[in-house]
Structure formats: structure tokens, C-alpha cells
DRENVO-884950 format. One line per field, with one value per residue (C-alpha): residue number from 0; residue in three letters; x, y negated, z negated. Coordinates in Angstrom, 2 decimals. Example, Ala and Ser with C-alpha at 12.3 -4.5 7.8 and 13.67 -1.06 7.14 Angstrom:
pos: c(0 | 1)
code: c(ALA | SER)
c1: c(12.30 | 13.67)
c2: c(4.50 | 1.06)
c3: c(-7.80 | -7.14)
END
This chain:
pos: c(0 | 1 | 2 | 3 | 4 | 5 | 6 | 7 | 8 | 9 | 10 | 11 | 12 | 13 | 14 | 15 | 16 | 17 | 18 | 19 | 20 | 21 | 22 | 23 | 24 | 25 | 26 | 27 | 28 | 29 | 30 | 31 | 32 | 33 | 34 | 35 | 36 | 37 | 38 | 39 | 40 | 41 | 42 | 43 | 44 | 45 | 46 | 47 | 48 | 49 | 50 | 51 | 52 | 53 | 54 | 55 | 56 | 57 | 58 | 59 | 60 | 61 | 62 | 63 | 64 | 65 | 66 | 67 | 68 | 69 | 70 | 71 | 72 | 73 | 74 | 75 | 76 | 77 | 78 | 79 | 80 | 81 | 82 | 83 | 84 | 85 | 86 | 87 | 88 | 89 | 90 | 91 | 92 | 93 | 94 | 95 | 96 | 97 | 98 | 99 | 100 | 101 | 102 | 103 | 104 | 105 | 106 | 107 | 108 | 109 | 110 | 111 | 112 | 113 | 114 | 115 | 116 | 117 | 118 | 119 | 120 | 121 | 122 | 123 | 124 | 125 | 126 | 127 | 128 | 129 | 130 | 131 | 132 | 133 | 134 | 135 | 136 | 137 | 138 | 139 | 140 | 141 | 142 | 143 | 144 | 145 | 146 | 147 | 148 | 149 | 150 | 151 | 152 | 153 | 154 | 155 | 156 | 157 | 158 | 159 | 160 | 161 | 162 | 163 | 164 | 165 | 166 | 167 | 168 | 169 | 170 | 171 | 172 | 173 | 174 | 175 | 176 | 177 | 178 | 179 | 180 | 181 | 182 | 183 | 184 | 185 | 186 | 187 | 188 | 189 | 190 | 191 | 192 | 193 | 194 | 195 | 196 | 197 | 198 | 199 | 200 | 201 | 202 | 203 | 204 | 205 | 206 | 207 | 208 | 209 | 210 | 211 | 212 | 213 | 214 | 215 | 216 | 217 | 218 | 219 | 220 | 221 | 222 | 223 | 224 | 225 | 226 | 227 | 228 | 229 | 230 | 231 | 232 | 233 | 234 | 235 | 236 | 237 | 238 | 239 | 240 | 241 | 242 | 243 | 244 | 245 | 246 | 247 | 248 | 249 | 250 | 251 | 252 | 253 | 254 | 255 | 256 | 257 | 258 | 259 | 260 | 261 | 262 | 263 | 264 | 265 | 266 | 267 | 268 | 269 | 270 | 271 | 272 | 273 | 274 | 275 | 276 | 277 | 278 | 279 | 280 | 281 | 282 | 283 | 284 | 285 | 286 | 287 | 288 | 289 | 290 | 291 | 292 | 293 | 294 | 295 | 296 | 297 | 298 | 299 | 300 | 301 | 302 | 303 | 304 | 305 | 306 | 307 | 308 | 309 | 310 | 311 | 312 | 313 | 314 | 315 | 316 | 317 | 318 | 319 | 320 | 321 | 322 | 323 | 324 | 325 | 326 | 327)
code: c(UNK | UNK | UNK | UNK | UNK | UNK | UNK | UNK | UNK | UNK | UNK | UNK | UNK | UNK | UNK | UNK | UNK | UNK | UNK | UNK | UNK | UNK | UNK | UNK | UNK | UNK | UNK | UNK | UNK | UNK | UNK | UNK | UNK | UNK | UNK | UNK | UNK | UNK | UNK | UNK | UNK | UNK | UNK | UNK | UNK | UNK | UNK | UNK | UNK | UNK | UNK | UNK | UNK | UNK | UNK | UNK | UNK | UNK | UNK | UNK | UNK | UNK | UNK | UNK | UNK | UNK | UNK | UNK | UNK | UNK | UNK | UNK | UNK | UNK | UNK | UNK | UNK | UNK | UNK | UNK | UNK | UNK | UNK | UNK | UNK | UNK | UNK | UNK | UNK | UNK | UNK | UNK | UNK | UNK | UNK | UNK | UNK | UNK | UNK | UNK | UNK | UNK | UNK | UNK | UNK | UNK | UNK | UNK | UNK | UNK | UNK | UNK | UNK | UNK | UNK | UNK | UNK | UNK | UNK | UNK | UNK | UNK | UNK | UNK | UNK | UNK | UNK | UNK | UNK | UNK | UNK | UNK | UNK | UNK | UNK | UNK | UNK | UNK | UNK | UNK | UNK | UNK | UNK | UNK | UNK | UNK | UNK | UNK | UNK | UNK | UNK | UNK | UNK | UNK | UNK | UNK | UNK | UNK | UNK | UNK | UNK | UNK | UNK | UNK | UNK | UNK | UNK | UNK | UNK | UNK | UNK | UNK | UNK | UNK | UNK | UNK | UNK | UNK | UNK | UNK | UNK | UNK | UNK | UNK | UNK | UNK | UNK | UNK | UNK | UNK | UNK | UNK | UNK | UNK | UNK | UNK | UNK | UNK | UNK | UNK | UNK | UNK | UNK | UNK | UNK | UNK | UNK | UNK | UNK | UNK | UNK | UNK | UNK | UNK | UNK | UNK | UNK | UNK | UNK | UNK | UNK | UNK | UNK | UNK | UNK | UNK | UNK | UNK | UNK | UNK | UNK | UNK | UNK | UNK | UNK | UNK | UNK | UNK | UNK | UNK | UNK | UNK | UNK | UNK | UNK | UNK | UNK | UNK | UNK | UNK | UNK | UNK | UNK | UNK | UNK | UNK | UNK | UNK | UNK | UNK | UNK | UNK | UNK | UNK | UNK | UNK | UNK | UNK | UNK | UNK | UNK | UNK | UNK | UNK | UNK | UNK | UNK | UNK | UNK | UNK | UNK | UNK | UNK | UNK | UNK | UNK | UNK | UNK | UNK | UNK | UNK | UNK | UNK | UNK | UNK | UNK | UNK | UNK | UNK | UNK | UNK | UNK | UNK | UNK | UNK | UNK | UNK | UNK | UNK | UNK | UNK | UNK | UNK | UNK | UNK | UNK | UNK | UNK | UNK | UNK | UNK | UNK | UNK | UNK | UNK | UNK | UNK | UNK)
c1: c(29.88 | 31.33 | 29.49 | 26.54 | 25.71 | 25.49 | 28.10 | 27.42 | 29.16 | 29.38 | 27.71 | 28.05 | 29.50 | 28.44 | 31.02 | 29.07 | 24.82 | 22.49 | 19.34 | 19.51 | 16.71 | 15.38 | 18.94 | 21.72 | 24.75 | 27.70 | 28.37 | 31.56 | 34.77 | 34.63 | 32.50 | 30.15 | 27.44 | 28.38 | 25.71 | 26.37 | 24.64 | 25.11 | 23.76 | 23.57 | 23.42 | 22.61 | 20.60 | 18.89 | 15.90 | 12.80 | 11.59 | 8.62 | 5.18 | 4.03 | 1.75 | -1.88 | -2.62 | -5.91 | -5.09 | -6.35 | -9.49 | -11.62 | -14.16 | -17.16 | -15.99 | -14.93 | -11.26 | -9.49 | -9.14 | -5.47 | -5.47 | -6.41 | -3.91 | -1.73 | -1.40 | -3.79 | -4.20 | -7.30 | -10.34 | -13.80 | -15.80 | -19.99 | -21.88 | -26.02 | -28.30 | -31.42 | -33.78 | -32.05 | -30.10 | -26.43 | -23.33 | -19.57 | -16.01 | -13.87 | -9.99 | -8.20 | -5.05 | -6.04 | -8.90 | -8.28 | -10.61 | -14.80 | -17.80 | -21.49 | -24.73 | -25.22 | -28.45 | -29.51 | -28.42 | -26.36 | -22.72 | -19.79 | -16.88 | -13.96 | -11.16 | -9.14 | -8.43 | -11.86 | -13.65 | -17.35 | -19.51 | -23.17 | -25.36 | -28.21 | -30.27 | -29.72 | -30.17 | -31.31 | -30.08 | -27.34 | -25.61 | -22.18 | -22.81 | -20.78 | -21.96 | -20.22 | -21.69 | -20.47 | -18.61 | -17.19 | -13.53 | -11.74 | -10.19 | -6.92 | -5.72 | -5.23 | -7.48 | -10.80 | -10.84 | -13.28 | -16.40 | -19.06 | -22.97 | -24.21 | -27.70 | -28.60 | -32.28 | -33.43 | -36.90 | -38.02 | -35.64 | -33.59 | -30.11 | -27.71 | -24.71 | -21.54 | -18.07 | -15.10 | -12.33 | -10.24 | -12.74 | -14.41 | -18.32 | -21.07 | -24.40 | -27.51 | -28.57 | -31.33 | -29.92 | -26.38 | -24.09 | -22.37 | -18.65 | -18.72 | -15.41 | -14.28 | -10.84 | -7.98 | -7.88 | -5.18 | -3.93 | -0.53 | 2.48 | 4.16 | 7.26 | 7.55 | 10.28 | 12.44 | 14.37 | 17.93 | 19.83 | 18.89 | 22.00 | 22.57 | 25.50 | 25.83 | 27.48 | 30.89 | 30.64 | 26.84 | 23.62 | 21.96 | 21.49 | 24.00 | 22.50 | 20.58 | 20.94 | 18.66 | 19.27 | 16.62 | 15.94 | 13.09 | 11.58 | 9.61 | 6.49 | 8.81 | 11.56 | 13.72 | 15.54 | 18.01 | 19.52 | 20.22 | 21.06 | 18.88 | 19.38 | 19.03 | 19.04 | 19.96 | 17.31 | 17.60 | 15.83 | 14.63 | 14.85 | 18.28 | 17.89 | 19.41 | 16.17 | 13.60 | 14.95 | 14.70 | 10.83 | 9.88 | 8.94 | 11.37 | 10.49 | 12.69 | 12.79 | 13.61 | 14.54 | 11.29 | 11.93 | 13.00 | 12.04 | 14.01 | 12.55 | 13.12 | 16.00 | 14.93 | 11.91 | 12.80 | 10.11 | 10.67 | 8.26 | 8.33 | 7.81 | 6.80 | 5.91 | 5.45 | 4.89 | 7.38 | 9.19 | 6.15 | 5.65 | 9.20 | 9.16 | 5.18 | 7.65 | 10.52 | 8.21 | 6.20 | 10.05 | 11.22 | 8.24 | 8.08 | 12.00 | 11.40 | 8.46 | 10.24 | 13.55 | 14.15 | 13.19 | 11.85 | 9.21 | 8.30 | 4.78 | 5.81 | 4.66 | 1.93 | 2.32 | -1.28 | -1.11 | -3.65 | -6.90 | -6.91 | -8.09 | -11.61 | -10.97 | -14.19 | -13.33 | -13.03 | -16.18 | -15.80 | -17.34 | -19.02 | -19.17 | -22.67 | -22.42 | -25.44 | -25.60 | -28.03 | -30.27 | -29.33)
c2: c(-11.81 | -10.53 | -8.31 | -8.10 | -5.84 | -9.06 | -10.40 | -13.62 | -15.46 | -19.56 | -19.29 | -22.67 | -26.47 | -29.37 | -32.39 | -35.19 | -33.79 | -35.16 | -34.08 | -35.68 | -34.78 | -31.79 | -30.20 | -30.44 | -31.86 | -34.14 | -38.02 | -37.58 | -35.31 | -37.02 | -34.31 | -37.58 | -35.27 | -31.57 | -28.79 | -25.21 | -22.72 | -19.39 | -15.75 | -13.27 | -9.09 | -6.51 | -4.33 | -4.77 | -3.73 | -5.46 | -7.84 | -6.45 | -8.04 | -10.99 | -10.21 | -11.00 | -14.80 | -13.80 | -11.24 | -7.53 | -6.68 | -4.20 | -3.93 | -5.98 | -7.43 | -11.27 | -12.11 | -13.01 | -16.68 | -18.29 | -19.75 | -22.79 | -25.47 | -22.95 | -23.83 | -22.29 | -21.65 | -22.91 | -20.43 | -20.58 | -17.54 | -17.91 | -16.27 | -15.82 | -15.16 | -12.83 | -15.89 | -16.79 | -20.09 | -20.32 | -21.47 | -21.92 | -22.01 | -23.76 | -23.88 | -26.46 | -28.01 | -31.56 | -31.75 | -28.60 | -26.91 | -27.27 | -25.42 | -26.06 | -25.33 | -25.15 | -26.60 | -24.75 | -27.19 | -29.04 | -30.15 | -29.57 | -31.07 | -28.07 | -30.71 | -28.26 | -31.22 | -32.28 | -28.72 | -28.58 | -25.48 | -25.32 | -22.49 | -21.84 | -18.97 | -16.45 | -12.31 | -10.71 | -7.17 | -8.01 | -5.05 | -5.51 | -5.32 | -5.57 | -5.60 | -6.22 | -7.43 | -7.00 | -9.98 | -11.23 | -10.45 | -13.59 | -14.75 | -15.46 | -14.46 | -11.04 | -8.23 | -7.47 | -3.54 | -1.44 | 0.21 | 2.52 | 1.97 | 4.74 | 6.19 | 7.49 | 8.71 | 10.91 | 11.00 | 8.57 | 6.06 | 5.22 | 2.57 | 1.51 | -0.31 | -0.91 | 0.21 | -0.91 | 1.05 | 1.72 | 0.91 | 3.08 | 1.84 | 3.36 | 3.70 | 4.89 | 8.74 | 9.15 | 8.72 | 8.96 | 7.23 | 8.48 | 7.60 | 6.95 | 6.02 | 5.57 | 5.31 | 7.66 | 11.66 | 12.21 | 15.23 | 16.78 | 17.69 | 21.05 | 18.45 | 15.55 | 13.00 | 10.20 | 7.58 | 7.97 | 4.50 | 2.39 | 0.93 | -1.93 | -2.59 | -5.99 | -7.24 | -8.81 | -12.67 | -12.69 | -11.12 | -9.34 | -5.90 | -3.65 | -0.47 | 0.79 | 4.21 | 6.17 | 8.64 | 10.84 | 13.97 | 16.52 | 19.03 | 21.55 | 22.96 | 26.22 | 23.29 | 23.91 | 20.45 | 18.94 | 15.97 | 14.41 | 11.31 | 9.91 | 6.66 | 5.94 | 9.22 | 10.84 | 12.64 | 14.89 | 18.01 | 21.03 | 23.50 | 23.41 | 26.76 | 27.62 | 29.72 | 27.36 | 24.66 | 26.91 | 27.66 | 24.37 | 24.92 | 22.52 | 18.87 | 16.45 | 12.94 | 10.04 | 6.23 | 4.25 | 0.88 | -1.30 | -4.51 | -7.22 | -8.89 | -5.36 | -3.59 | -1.09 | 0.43 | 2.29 | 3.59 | 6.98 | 9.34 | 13.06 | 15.71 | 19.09 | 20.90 | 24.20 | 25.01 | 22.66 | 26.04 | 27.33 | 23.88 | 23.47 | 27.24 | 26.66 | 23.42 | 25.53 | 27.54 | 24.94 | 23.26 | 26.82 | 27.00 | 24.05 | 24.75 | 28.86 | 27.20 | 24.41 | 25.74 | 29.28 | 30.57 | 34.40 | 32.54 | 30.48 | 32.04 | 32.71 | 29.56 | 30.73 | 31.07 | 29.41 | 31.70 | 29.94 | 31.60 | 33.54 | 31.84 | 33.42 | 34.04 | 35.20 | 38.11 | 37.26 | 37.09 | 39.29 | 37.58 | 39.49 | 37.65 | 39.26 | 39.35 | 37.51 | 39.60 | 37.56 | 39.79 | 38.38)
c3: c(-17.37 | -20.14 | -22.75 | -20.16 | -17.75 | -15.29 | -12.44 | -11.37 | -8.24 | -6.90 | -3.79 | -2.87 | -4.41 | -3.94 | -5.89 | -5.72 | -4.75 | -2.49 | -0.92 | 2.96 | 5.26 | 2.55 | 2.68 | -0.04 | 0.55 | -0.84 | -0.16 | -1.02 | -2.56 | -6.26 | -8.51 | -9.38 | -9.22 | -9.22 | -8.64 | -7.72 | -6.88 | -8.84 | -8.00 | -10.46 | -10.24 | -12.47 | -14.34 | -17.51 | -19.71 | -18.90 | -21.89 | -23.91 | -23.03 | -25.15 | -27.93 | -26.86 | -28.17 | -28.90 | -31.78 | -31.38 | -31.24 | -30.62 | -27.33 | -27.75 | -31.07 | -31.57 | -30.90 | -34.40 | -35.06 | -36.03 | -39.09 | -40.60 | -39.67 | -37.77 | -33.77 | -31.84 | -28.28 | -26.41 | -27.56 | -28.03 | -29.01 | -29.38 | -31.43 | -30.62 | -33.68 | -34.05 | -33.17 | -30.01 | -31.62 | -30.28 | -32.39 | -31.58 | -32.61 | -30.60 | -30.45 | -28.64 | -29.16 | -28.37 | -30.49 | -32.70 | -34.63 | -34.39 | -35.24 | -34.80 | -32.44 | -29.09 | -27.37 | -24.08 | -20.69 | -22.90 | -22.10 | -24.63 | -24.32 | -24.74 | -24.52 | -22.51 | -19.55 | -17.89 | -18.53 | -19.89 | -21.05 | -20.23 | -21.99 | -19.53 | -20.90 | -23.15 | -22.94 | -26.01 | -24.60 | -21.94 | -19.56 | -17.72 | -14.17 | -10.78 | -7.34 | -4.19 | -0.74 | 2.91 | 4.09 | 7.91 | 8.13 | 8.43 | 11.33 | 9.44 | 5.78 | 4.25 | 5.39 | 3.33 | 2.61 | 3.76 | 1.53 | 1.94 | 0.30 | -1.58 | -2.73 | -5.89 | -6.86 | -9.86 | -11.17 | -8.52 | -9.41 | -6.43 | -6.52 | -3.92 | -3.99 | -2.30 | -3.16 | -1.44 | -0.67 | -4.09 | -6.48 | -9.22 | -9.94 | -12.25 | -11.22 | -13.07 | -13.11 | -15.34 | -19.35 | -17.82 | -15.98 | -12.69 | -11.61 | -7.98 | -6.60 | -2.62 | -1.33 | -0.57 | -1.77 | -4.10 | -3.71 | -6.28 | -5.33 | -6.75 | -7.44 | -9.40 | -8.25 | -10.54 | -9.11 | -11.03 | -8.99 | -6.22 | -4.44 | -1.68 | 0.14 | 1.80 | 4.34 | 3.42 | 3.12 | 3.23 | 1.06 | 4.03 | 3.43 | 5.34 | 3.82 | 1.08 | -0.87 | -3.14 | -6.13 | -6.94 | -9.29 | -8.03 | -10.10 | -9.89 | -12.13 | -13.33 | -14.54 | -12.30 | -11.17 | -8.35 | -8.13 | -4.38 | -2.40 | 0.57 | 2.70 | 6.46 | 8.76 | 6.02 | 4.20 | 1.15 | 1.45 | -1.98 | -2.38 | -0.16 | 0.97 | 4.67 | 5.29 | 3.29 | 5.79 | 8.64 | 8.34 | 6.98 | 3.48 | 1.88 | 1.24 | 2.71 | 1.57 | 3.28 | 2.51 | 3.95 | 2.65 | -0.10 | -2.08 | -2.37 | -5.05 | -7.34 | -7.04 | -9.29 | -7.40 | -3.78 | -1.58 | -0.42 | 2.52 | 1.31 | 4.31 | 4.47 | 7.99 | 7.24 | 11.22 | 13.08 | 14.14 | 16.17 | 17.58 | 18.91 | 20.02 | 22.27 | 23.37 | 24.67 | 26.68 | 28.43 | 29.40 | 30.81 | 32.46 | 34.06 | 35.11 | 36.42 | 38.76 | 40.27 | 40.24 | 40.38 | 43.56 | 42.83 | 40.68 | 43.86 | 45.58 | 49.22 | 52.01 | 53.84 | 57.54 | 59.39 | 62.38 | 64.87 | 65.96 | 69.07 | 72.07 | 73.48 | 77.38 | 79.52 | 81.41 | 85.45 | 87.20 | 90.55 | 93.31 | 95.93 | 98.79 | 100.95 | 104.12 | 105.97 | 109.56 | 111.64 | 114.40 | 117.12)
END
């Protein structure tokens, strides 16, 4: 595409479309009906966020209204006086602009489709609170995260609450606030990593992935930078030292996955093993070990010989015959 950093490609024609059965296809070869379909690649700068429709505004303060007559998206801000009464401005752009009071329990109409707003009491001093509760897991749907509940008590004023895992909560501590948060520790690396170009080769006549390549910069906290290439079974390592790589203090990145709906984030797993050297050398041993006792034969403990008892004889019993002389 020309004066764009876009390439675009027919993937598929259809002359004269149909949907049969839920799939496209042609009735015929006359382009009656044409349809294509088109599939675009590049990169490009991602378009700025809208500007907030509700004007900016400060925390706690009233959103600024559009002007009169301008077009207005659906809004409604209250407003509560010192005696309790209620009033309202509402913004909608079917019946556009209204003021007035609000009664307590009863309905106005918003005209934003069928939607009604009930006021049903009112808090003269209000405070923002969240709490969370312990639910079953569901049998099917995505999996609830877990939480821990925690105690706090100062000046014999105990609280408990729940926080589920990756969430930040306050909780009262006497005239302050605490920040309690739960969920994984964070701990820095000495190297910060950018990802320079992501890259994925597909297979020829098809959009499944044959490959996918990463090019990333790592530096250090002294400035010091490097600039490498990882993709499958093919990790980059820094500092690229022959010895650093030898004991294990190097960090070696690999390419863990992709996603295919970005192609300009990569996800990469960064290593560092300090001590794989002594475990492959305790490995070594207990393999020659395991070798010298089965099959070297000086290493062998001798067969012992089971030499029978000896046999207990009685020593011969002389018989002496006595001679009986009778008198005769």
C-alpha cells in the first residue's frame, strides 16, 4: 500500500457471494456479487485515546457540563444540599437537557432506553468503601483468585477484611490509613530489557506461524547496553562472556510465547542459575558412581563363601562286654 507502512493481500474471491449452510461461497462465475477477503500487515502508531466525554475534572468535583444546545452525551450529575434536599442535571440525547428535585423512592425517567434512577437515602458524611467475600469456585468459567483475611487492631479497635490475590486495600489504623496489599513479590532486576522488533515467519501459502523471532536491547544499571536476537532453542544470553556463561552469572533469555492478536508485544523468560555448575558436577558423580559399582570389577566387594558348620560327632563309646562266670 503505497505511502503506508501497510501490505495488504486477496486471500480469497468470491464473483458472485453467497452464504450456504453458514459458509461463503459463489452461485456462479459472473462477479454479480463480488466480495473478497483482504488481510492486511504492518506496523503503525497506535491512535491517541479519545478525550474523556465528560470534560476534566478534578477528584470529587462535578464533571463539566457541554454547553447549551451543543450535543451531549448521556450524563446526569446530583447535587445534595445542606438540608438533605436532592437536585439533578440530566443529559440525554433523546430528551436533552433537564434540571429539578429529586424526591426520596421516587422514579426518574433518564431516557437513556428503559433505565430509571431511584434515590433511597441519603449520607450526610459518606466514605468510599470496598469489601470482598469468599465465594465457591465454579465448576466451569475462569478461575476466582485466591486472597488472604487480615487483622488490624490499635487502641482497641480491631478490622478484618479480605484481599484477594493482586489487590491493594486500605484499612483503618488509628488517624491513618494502612496499605495492605497481597499477591506476588516483585523483586528488580539489575537489567532492564526493550523489545526493539518482533518478527513471524509463516508458512508459505498459509498464516500459521512457522516461527517467531525477538529483538531485544538489555541494559544494565552502569549504562552499559547489548543488543541480541532470541527465538526457539535459541536463547540470547549478557553479559556474553565465555566465563560469565560458564559459572552461570549471565542472564539468558528465551522466546516463551507470542500473541497473535499483537504483534508488537513478545513474551520473553529471563534465567539466571548461578549454581547449575555444582549441580551438574554432584550429577556426574552419582552417574560414575553408579557405573564404578556395577561395572568395574576392583570396586566390586568380594562374594562371600558360606562355609557350612562343622558336623558334631560323639566320640565312640567302648563297650566292655563283662563277663558273667556262673559257680557252677
Amino acid at each position: 500500500m503505497d505511502g503506508s507502512p501497510f501490505t495488504a493481500r486477496i486471500e480469497n474471491y468470491w464473483p458472485d457471494f453467497r452464504i450456504d449452510n453458514g459458509k461463503p461461497s459463489s452461485v456462479s462465475e459472473q462477479p454479480n456479487n463480488p466480495a473478497v477477503v483482504v488481510i492486511v500487515r504492518g506496523k503503525a502508531i497506535p491512535v491517541s485515546a479519545a478525550a474523556n466525554p465528560h470534560g476534566d475534572s478534578k477528584p470529587g468535583a462535578a464533571p463539566d457540563m457541554p454547553a447549551d444546545g451543543a450535543t451531549a452525551p448521556n450524563h446526569l450529575t446530583l447535587f445534595i444540599a445542606d438540608n438533605g434536599g436532592v437536585s439533578y442535571t440530566l443529559e440525554s440525547r433523546k430528551t436533552g437537557r433537564s434540571t429539578g428535585k429529586l424526591e426520596l423512592n421516587n422514579p426518574l425517567t433518564t431516557g437513556w432506553a428503559d433505565w430509571q434512577l431511584t434515590v433511597d437515602r441519603t449520607i450526610p458524611h459518606a466514605e468510599e468503601w470496598m469489601e470482598f467475600n469468599p465465594s465457591t469456585a465454579p465448576t466451569a468459567g475462569p478461575e476466582l483468585p485466591d486472597g488472604v483475611r487480615v487483622r488490624s487492631a490499635q487502641g482497641g479497635r480491631t478490622s478484618e477484611q479480605w484481599i484477594p490475590s493482586g489487590w491493594q486495600i486500605s484499612m483503618p489504623a488509628g488517624t491513618a490509613d494502612v496499605q495492605v496489599a497481597y499477591g506476588w513479590k516483585q523483586i528488580p532486576l539489575s537489567v532492564a530489557l526493550e523489545l526493539l522488533d518482533f518478527e513471524v515467519q509463516r508458512n508459505e501459502g498459509s498464516d500459521s506461524p512457522a516461527g517467531f523471532k525477538s529483538t531485544v536491547r538489555v541494559t544494565n544499571a552502569e549504562g552499559d547496553s547489548a543488543t541480541g536476537q532470541c527465538w526457539m532453542n535459541n536463547p540470547f544470553s549478557y553479559p556474553g562472556q565465555w566465563w560469565r556463561t560458564f559459572s552461570g552469572l549471565t542472564y539468558k533469555m528465551s522466546q516463551a510465547s507470542w500473541n497473535p492478536d499483537n504483534l508488537g508485544q513478545s513474551t520473553i523468560q529471563i534465567l539466571r542459575d548461578p549454581g547449575w555448575l555444582l549441580k551438574w558436577i554432584g550429577s556426574l558423580l552419582i552417574v560414575s558412581g553408579i557405573f564404578m559399582l556395577f561395572y568395574v570389577k576392583k570396586f566390586r566387594r568380594p562374594s562371600r563363601t558360606v562355609v557350612p558348620p562343622p558336623t558334631l560327632t560323639s566320640p565312640p563309646v567302648r563297650r566292655e562286654e563283662e563277663l558273667i562266670s556262673s559257680a557252677t
